[in-house]
N, C-alpha and C positions, 0 to 999 in steps of 0.2 A: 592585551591586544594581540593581534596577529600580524606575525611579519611584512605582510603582504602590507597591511593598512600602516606600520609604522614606516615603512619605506616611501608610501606613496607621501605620507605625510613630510617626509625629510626631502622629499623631491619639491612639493609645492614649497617648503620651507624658501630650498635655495630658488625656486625661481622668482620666488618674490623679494629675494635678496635682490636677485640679479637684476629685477626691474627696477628697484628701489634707489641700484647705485646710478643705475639711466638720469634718474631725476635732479632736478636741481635739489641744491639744498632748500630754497623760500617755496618749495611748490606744497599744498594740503597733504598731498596725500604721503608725504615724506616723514619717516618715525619721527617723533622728537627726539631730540638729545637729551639725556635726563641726567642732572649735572649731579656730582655723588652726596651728601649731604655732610661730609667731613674727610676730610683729605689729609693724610701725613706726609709735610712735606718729607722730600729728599734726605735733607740735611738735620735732620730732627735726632733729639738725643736719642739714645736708648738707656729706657728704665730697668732697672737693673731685678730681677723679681725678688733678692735676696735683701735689697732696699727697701724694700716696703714691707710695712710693718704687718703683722698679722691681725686681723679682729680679735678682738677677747669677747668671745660669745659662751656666757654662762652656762654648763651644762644641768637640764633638767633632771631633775631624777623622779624616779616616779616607784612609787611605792603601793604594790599592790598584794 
């Protein structure tokens, strides 16, 4: 694309940020909030990668 049109595009971006923040949050035309599908809390262990075990995935061999 051309600078020209990826500029104009990051102009209407923010202005429809800017109008978006105008709005209530219960009004239609306001984004939805899209909730994440799995969250790691805070306080959550950490797995160690040397802990876990490796697959044992048979090597093929192939004979030609």
């Amino acid at each position: 694309m051309y600078p020209s049109i990826l500029n104009r595009i990051a102009d209407l971006s923010q202005m429809r940020i800017g109008v978006c923040n105008k709005l209530p949050a219960n009004h239609p035309m306001q984004p939805p909030m899209i909730e994440p599908l799995q969250t790691i809390p805070a306080d959550a262990e950490f797995v160690n990668e040397q802990a876990v075990p490796e697959p044992n995935i048979p090597e093929t061999s192939s004979s030609s």
